[in-house]
BADOTI-59298 format. One record per residue: x, y, z of N, C-alpha, C in turn; chain. Coordinates in Angstrom, 1 decimal. Each point is the difference from the previous one (the first is absolute). Example, Ala and Ser with C-alpha at 12.3 -4.5 7.8 and 13.67 -1.06 7.14 Angstrom:
2
+--------+--------+--------+--------+--------+--------+--------+--------+--------+--------+
:    n_X :    n_Y :    n_Z :   ca_X :   ca_Y :   ca_Z :    c_X :    c_Y :    c_Z : padren :
+--------+--------+--------+--------+--------+--------+--------+--------+--------+--------+
:   13.2 :   -5.7 :    7.8 :   -0.9 :    1.2 :    0.0 :    0.9 :    1.2 :    0.0 :      A :
:   -0.4 :    1.1 :   -0.7 :    0.9 :    1.1 :    0.0 :   -0.8 :    1.1 :    0.8 :      A :
+--------+--------+--------+--------+--------+--------+--------+--------+--------+--------+
END
This chain:
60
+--------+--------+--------+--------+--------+--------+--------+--------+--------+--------+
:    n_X :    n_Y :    n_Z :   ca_X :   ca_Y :   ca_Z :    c_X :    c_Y :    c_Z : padren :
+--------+--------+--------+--------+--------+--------+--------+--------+--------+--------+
:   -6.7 :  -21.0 :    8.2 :    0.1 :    1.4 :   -0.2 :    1.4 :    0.4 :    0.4 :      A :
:    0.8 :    1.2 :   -0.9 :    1.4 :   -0.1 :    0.6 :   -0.5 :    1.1 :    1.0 :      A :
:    1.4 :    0.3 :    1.1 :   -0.4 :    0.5 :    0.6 :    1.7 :    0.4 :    0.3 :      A :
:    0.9 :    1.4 :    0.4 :    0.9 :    0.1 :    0.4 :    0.7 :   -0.9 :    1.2 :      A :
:    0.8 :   -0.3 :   -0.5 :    0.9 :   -0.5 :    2.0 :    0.2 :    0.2 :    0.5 :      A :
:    0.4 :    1.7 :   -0.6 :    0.8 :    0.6 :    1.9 :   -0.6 :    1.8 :   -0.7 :      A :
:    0.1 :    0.5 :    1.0 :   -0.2 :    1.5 :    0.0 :    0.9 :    0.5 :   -1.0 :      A :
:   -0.7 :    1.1 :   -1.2 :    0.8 :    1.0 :   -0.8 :    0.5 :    0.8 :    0.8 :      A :
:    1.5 :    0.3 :    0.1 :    0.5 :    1.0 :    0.8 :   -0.1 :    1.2 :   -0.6 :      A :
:    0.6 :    1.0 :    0.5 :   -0.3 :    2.0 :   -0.9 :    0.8 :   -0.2 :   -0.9 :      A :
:    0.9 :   -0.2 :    0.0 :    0.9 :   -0.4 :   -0.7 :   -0.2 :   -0.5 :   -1.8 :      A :
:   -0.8 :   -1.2 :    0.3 :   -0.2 :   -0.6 :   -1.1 :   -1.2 :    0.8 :   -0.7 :      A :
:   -1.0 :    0.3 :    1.1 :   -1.3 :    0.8 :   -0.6 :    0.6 :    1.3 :   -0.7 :      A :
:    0.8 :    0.5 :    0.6 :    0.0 :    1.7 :   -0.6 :    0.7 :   -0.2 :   -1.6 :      A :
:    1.2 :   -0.8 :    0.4 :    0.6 :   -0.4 :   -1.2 :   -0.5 :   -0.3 :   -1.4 :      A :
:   -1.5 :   -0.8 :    0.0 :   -0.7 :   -0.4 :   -1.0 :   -0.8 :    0.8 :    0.3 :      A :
:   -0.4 :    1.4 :    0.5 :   -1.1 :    1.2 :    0.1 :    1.3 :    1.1 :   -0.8 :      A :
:    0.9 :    0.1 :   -0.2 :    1.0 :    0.8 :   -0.7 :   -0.6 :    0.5 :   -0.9 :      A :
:   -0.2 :   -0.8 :   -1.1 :   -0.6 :    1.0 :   -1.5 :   -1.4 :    0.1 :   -0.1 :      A :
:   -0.6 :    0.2 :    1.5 :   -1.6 :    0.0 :   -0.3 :   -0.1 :    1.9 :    0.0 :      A :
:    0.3 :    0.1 :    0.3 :    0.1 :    1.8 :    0.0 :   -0.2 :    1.0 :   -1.1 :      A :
:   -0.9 :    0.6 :   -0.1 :   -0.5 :    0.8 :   -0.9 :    1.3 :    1.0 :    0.1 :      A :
:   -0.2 :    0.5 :   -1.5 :    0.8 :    1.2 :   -0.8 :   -0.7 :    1.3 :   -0.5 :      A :
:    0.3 :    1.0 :    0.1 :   -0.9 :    0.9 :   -0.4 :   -0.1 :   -0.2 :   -1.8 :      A :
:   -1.0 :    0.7 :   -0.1 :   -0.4 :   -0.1 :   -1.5 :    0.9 :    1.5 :   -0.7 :      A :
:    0.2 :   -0.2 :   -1.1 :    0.8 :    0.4 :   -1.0 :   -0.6 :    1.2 :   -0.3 :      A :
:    0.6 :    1.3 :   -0.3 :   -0.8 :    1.3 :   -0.2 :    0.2 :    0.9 :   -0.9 :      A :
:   -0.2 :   -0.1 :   -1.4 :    0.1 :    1.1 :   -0.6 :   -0.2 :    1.3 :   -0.5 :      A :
:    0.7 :    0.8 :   -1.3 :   -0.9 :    1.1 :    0.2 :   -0.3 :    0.3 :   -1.3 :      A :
:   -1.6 :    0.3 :    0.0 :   -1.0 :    0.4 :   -1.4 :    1.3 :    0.9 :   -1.2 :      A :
:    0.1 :   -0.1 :   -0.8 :    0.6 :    0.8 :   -1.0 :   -0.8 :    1.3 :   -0.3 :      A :
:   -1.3 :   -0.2 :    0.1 :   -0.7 :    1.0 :   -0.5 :   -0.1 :    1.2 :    1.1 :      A :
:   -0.3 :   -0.9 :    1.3 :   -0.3 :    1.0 :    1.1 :    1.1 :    0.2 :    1.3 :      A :
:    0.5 :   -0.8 :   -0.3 :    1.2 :   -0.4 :    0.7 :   -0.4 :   -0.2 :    1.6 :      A :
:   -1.1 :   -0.9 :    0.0 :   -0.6 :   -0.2 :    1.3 :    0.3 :   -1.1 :    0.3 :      A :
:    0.2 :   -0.5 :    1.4 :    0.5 :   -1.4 :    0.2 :   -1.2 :   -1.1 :   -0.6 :      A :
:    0.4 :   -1.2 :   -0.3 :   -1.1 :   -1.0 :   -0.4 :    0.2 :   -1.4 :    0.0 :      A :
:   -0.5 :   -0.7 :   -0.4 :    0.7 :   -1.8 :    0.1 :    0.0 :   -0.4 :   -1.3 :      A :
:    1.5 :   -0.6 :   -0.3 :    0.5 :   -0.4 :   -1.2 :   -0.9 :   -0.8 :   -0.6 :      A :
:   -0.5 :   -0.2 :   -1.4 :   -1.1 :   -0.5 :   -1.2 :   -1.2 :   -0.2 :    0.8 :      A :
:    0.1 :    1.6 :    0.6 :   -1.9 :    0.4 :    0.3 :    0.2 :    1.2 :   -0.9 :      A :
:   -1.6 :    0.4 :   -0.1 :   -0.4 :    1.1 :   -0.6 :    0.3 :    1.6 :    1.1 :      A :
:    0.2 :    0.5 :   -0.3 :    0.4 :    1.3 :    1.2 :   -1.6 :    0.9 :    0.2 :      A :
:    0.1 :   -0.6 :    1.4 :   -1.2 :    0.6 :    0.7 :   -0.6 :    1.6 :   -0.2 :      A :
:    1.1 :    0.8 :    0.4 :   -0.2 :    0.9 :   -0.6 :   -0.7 :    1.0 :   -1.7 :      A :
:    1.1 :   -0.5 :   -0.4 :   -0.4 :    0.1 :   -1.9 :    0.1 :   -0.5 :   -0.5 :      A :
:   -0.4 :   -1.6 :    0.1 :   -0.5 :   -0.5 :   -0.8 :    0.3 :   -0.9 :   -1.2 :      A :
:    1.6 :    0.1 :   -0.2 :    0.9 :   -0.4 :   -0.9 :    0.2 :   -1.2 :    0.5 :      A :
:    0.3 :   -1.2 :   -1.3 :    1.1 :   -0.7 :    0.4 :    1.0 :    0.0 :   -1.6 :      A :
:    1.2 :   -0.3 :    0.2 :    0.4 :    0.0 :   -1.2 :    0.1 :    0.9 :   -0.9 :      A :
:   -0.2 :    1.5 :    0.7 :    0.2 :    0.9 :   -0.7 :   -1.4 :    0.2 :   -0.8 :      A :
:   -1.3 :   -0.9 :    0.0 :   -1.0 :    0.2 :   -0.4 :   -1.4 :    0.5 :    0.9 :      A :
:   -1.2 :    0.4 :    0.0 :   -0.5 :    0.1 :    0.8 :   -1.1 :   -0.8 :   -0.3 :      A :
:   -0.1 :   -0.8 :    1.5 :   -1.0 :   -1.1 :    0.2 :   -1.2 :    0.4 :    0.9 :      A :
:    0.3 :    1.2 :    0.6 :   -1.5 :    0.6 :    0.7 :    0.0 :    1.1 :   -0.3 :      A :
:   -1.1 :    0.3 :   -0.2 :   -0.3 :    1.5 :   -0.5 :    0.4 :    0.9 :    1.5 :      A :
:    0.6 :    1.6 :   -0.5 :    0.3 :    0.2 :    1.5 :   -1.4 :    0.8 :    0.6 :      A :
:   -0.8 :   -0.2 :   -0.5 :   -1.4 :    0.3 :    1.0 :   -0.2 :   -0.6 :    1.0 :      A :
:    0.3 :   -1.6 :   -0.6 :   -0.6 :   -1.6 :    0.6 :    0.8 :    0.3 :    1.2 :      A :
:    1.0 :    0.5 :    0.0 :    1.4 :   -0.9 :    0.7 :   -0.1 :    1.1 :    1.5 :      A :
+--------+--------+--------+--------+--------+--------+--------+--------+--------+--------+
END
């Protein structure tokens, strides 16, 4: 079984922990309602995507 030979120092650990780091998510805004929303979703609000409407706004 391998097994390391000597202790990872902070050094080496953080270095290869660098790109583990979350990014916030991307935010746009509804054309129709001009409410914030997340890019190629349906808009929570009213129901549009694409300028069509995919939920009725009763549903929504």
């Amino acid at each position: 079984m391998a097994v390391p030979k000597g202790k990872t120092s902070k050094s080496k650990k953080n270095t290869r922990r660098a790109h583990d780091s979350l990014s916030a998510q991307g935010i746009s805004v509804c054309p129709q309602c001009n409410e914030p929303k997340l890019p190629h979703r349906v808009c929570a609000n009213c129901g549009t995507y694409k300028g069509k409407e995919v939920i009725n706004s009763a549903e929504a």
